[in-house]
C-alpha positions in Angstrom: 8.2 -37.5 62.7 5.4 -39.5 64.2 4.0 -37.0 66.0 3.9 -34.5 62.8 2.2 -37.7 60.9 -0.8 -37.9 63.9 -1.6 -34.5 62.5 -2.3 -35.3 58.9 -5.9 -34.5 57.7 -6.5 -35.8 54.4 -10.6 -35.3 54.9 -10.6 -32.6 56.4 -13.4 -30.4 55.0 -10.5 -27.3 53.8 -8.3 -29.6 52.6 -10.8 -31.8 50.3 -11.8 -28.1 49.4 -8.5 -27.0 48.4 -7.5 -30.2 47.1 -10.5 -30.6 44.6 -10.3 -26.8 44.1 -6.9 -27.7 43.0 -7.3 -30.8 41.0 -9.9 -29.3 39.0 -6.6 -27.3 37.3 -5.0 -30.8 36.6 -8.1 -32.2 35.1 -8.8 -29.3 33.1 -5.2 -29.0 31.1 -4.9 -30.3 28.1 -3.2 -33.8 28.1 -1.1 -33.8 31.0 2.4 -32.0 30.2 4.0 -33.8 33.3 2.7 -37.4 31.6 2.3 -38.1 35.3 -0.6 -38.0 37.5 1.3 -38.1 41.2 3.4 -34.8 39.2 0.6 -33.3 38.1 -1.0 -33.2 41.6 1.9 -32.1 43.3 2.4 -29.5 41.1 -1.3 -28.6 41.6 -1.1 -28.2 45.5 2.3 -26.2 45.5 1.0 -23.9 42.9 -2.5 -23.7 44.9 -0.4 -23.1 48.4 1.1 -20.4 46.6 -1.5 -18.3 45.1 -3.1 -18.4 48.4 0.0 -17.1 49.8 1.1 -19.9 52.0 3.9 -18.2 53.6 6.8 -19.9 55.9 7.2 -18.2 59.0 9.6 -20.1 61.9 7.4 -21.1 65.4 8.6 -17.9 67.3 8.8 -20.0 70.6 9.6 -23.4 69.7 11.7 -23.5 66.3 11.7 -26.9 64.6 15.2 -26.8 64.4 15.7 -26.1 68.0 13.0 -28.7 69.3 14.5 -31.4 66.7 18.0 -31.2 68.4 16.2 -30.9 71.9 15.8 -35.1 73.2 11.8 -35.5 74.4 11.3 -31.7 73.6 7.6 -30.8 72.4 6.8 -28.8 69.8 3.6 -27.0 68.3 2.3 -28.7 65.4 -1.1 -27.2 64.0 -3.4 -28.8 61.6 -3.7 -28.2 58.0 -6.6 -26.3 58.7 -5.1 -24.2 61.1 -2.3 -23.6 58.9 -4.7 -22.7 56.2 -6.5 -20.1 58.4 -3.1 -18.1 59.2 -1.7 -18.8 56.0 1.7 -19.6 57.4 3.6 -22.0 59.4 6.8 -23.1 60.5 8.6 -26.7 58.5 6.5 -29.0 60.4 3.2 -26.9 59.5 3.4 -26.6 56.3 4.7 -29.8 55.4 1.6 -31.5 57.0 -0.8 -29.5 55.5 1.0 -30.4 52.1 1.2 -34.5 53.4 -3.2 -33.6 53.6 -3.8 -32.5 50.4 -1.4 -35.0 48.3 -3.1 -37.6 50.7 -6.6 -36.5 49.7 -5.9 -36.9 46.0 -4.5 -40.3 46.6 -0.5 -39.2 46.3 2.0 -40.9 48.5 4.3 -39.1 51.1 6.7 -39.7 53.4 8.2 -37.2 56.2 12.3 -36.8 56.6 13.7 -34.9 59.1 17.2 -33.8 58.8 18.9 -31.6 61.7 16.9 -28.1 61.9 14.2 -28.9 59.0 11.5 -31.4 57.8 10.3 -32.2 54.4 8.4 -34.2 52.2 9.0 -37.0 49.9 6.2 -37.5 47.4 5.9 -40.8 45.6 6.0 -39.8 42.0 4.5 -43.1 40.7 7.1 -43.8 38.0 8.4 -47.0 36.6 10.9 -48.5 38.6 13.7 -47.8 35.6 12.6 -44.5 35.8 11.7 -44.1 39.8 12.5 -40.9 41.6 11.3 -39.1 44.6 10.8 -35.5 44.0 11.6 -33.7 47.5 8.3 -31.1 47.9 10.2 -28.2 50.6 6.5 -26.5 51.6 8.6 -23.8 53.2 9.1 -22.7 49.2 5.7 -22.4 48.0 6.0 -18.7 46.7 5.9 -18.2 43.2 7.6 -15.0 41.3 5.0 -15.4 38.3 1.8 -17.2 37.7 1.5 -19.6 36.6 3.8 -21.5 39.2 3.2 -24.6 37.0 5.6 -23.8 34.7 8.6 -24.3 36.9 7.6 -27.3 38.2 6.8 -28.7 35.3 10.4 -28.1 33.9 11.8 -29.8 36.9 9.4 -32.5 36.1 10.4 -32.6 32.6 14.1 -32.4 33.7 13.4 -35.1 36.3 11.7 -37.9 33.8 14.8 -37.4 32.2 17.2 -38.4 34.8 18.5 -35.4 35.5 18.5 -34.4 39.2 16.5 -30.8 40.1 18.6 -28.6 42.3 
């Protein structure tokens, strides 16, 4: 996981595009239906991921999930920009480029591998009565309908609620 973290570009000049691109939605709705900023934003940058068409694809020649169960294996991370040029990468890819742009609108993250995968944790800023991590999986950026807000907001809404999102 360190070595995926060395490759997170929060100032990058196409992430601070895509992320202000991005934020301009959550600054622009009317009153903020997640009635959290650190939500809203994530919300934001999936939704923004996906209506660029972000897709997943697995590293043909070194899968995450075969280098993460290889000891002292190496495997190809690219950066955000990079990943925003081919609009696709593998776990590790996509979950950096989605570490850059929280990161550049100020949102917390933290990376967890688990055998085969990695994903993101995102600091949702709540209250510690009310404090959750919602898990951000960047391989699942697709969206069936626009706008892609509306799902995660009801997992948001479900979530404030302390109800857990499947």
């Amino acid at each position: 996981m360190a070595q995926a973290a060395a490759f997170v570009t929060p100032r990058d000049p196409a992430v601070d595009e895509l992320a202000r691109q991005a934020s301009r939605a959550v600054l622009a709705m009317d009153g903020n239906p997640f009635g959290n900023r650190n939500l809203a934003f994530t919300a934001a940058m999936t939704d923004a991921l996906a209506e660029l068409g972000v897709t997943y694809i697995p590293d043909p020649t070194n899968p995450f999930a075969t280098v993460s169960a290889t000891p002292h294996a190496v495997d190809t991370i690219h950066y955000p920009y990079q990943t925003l040029d081919r609009l696709s990468g593998d776990c590790d890819d996509t979950t950096v480029l989605m570490a850059s742009l929280l990161g550049n609108v100020g949102v917390n993250t933290q990376f967890v591998d688990v055998p085969g995968h990695i994903f993101l944790l995102v600091d949702t800023g709540l209250h510690e009565n009310n404090r959750s991590a919602l898990g951000v999986d960047s391989t699942m950026t697709r969206c069936a309908a626009r706008p892609c807000v509306s799902t995660v907001r009801s997992s948001a809404s479900l979530t404030r609620a302390g109800l857990t999102v499947a």
